[in-house]
C-alpha positions in Angstrom: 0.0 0.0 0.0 0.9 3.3 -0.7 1.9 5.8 1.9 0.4 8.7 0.1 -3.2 6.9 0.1 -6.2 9.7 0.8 -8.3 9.2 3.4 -11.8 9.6 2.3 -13.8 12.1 4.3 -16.8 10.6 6.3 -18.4 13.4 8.6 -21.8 11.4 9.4 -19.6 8.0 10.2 -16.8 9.7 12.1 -19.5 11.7 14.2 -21.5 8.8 14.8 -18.2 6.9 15.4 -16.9 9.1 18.1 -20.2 9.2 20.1 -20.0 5.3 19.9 -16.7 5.6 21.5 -18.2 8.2 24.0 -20.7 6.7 25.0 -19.1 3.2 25.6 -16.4 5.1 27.6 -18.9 6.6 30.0 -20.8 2.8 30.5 -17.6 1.3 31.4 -17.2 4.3 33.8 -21.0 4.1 35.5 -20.5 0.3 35.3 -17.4 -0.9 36.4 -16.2 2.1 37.8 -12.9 2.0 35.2 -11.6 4.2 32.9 -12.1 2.8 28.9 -8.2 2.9 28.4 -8.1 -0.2 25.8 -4.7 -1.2 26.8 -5.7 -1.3 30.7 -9.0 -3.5 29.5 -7.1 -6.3 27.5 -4.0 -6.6 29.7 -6.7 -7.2 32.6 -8.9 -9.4 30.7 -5.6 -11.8 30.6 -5.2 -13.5 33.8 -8.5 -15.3 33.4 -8.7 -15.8 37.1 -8.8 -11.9 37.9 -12.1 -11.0 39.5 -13.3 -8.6 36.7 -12.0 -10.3 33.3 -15.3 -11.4 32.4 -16.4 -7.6 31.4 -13.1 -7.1 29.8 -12.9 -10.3 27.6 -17.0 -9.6 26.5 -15.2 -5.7 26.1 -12.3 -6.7 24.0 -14.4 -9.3 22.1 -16.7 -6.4 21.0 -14.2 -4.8 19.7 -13.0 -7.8 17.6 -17.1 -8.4 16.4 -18.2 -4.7 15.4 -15.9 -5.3 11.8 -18.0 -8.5 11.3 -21.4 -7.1 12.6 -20.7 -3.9 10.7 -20.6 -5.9 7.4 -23.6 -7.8 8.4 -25.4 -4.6 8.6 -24.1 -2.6 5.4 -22.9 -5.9 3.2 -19.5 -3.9 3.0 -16.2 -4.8 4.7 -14.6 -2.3 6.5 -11.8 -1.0 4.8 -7.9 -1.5 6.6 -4.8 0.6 5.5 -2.4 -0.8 6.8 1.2 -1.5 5.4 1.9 -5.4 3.8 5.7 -5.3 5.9 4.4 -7.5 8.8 7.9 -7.6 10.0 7.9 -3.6 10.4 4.5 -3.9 12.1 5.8 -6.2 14.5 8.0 -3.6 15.4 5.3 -0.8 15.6 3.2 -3.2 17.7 6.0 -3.8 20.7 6.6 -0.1 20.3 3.2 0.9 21.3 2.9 -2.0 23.8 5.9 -0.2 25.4 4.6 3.3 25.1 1.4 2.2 26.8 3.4 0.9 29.4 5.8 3.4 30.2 2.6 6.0 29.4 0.5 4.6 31.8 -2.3 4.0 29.1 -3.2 4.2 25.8 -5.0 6.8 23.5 -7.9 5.7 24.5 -7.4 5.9 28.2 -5.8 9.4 28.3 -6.5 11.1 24.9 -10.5 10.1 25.1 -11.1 9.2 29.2 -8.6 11.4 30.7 -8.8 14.3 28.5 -12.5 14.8 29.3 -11.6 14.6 33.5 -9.6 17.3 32.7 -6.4 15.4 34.0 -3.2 17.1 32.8 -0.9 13.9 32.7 -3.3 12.5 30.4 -2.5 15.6 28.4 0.9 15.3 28.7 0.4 12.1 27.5 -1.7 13.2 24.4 0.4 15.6 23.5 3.5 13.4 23.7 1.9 10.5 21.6 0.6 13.2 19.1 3.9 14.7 18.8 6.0 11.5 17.8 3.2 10.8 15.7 4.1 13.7 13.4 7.5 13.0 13.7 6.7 9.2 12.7 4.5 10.3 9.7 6.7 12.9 8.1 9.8 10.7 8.9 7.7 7.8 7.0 6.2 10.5 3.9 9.3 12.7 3.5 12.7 10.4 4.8 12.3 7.0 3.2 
């Protein structure tokens, strides 16, 4: 795949898209009492013998099924771009896994969950994450 693909833009899905993610943010929250940080829910849902995996395995599941159920619904797949190297993105998924780590969460759990409790290390964390991310893309567009 190309790096220069355009991404098509899709007001009424992204809209209805974000208050999906909204509002399953503020269930897990009045719930379980947790914050919707995705990293936090499927390193918990692990250890099978935790307490509280059962929410996070039907949680991470749901996340696995919406593709399926969404092409159930529409007849249409939904549409991945994502480089074929799967060598480089094994390297891109043990860099996030340690950048959630040593973040103390994922985009999810700071830019979407902490953000909106107005908690300024999750905005040092967004802002960190955001800024490699420009670095990575015009290192990616520009450099190779």
């Amino acid at each position: 795949m190309p790096l220069d693909t355009v991404t098509p833009f899709t007001p009424l899905a992204s809209t209805l898209g974000g208050i999906l993610i909204g509002l399953s943010a503020v269930m897990v929250m009045a719930l379980f009492g947790r914050i919707a940080g995705i990293s936090g829910i499927t390193t918990g849902a692990l250890p099978l013998r935790r307490e509280d995996w059962d929410w996070r395995l039907a949680f991470v599941l749901g996340l696995v099924a919406a593709p399926i159920v969404a092409l159930l619904v529409t007849g249409e797949s939904i549409r991945q771009t994502v480089p074929d190297d799967l060598p480089m993105m094994a390297v891109a998924g043990l860099l996030v896994g340690a950048g959630t780590v040593l973040g103390s969460g994922c985009t999810s759990g700071h830019g979407v969950c902490g953000l909106a409790r107005l908690s300024s290390r999750s905005l040092v964390a967004v802002l960190t994450f955001m800024a490699f991310a420009g670095v990575t893309v015009i290192v990616l567009r520009h450099a190779i």
